[in-house]
N, C-alpha and C positions, 0 to 999 in steps of 0.2 A: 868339583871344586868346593871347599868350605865357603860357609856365609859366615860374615862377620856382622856381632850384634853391638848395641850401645845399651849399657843399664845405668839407670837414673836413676837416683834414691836420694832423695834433696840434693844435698851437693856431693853428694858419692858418685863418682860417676865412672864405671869399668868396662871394659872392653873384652868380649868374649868370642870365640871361634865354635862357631856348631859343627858334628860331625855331618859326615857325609850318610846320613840315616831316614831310612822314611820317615819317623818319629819328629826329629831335628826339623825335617824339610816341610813337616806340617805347622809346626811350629815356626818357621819363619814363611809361612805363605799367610799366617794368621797377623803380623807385623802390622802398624804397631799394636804393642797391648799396653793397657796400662791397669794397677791393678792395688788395693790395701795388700801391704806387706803383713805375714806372719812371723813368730822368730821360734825357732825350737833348737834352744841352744846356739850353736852356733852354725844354724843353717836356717836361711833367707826361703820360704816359702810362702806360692799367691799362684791362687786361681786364674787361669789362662782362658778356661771355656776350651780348649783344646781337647777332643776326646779321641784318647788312642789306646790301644791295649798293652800291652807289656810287651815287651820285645825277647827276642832270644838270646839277649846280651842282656836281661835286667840282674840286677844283683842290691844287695843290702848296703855291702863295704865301699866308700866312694875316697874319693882323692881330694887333698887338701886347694881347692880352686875349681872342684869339677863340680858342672852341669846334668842335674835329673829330669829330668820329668816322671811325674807320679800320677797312675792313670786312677785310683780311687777318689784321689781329692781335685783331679783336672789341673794339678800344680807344676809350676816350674821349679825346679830346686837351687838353690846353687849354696856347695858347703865348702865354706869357711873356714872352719877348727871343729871340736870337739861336738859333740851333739848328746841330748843323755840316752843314746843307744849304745854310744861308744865302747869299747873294750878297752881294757888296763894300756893299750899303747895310745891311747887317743885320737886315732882315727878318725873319721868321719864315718856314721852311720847311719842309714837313711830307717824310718819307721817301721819301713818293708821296703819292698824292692821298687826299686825305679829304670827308668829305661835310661844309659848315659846320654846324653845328647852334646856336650859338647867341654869346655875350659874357659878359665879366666883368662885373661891375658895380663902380666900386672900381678898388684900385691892383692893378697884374696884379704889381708887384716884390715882396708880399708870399710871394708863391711861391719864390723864392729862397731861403730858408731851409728848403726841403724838400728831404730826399734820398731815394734808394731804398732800397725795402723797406718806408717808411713806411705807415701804413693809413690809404685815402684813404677816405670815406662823401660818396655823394650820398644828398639827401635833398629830395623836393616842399617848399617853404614852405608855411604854415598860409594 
């Protein structure tokens, strides 16, 4: 069964679904985290302390509202829009590759109005 997360980023507040993945499942056994936001482009990355390796689903090219995890920076990802990895369609493209772990649920543009240094919290829903 998916676990459903809450992300906080001052008054940003979105609603995400992890997959059913070992990666995901560490990552919500680590709940809550709270953590300084980074921005690269338009994708929201921060250090979790969560340490996992790459999975055999990791890839570069991500989806407009999908969830990463990046196992060199211990990061959670979550992209938004455009990133400057991106390709001429505008895409989302992560630095290297990341493991998916999960979706937004909701408008992914609410994220825009976040910059760095901000304090992001995940947190399990009730």
């Amino acid at each position: 069964m998916s676990k459903e997360i809450l992300i906080t980023i001052g008054q940003v507040r979105c609603r995400a679904v992890l997959n059913e993945t070992a990666c995901a499942a560490a990552i919500y056994d680590a709940l809550p985290i709270a953590a300084a936001v980074n921005t690269w482009g338009e994708e929201i990355y921060f250090d979790i302390g969560v340490v996992f390796d790459l999975a055999d689903d990791a890839r570069e090219d991500m989806d407009v509202g999908e969830l990463g995890y990046w196992p060199p920076g211990k990061a959670f990802c979550i992209f938004f829009g455009r990133t400057p990895a991106s390709g001429a369609d505008g895409r989302p493209r992560a630095a290297s590759k990341v493991n998916p772990i999960g979706r937004l649920v909701g408008d992914p543009g609410v994220l825009k109005a976040v910059g760095d240094g901000e304090t992001v919290r995940l947190a399990a829903t009730a």
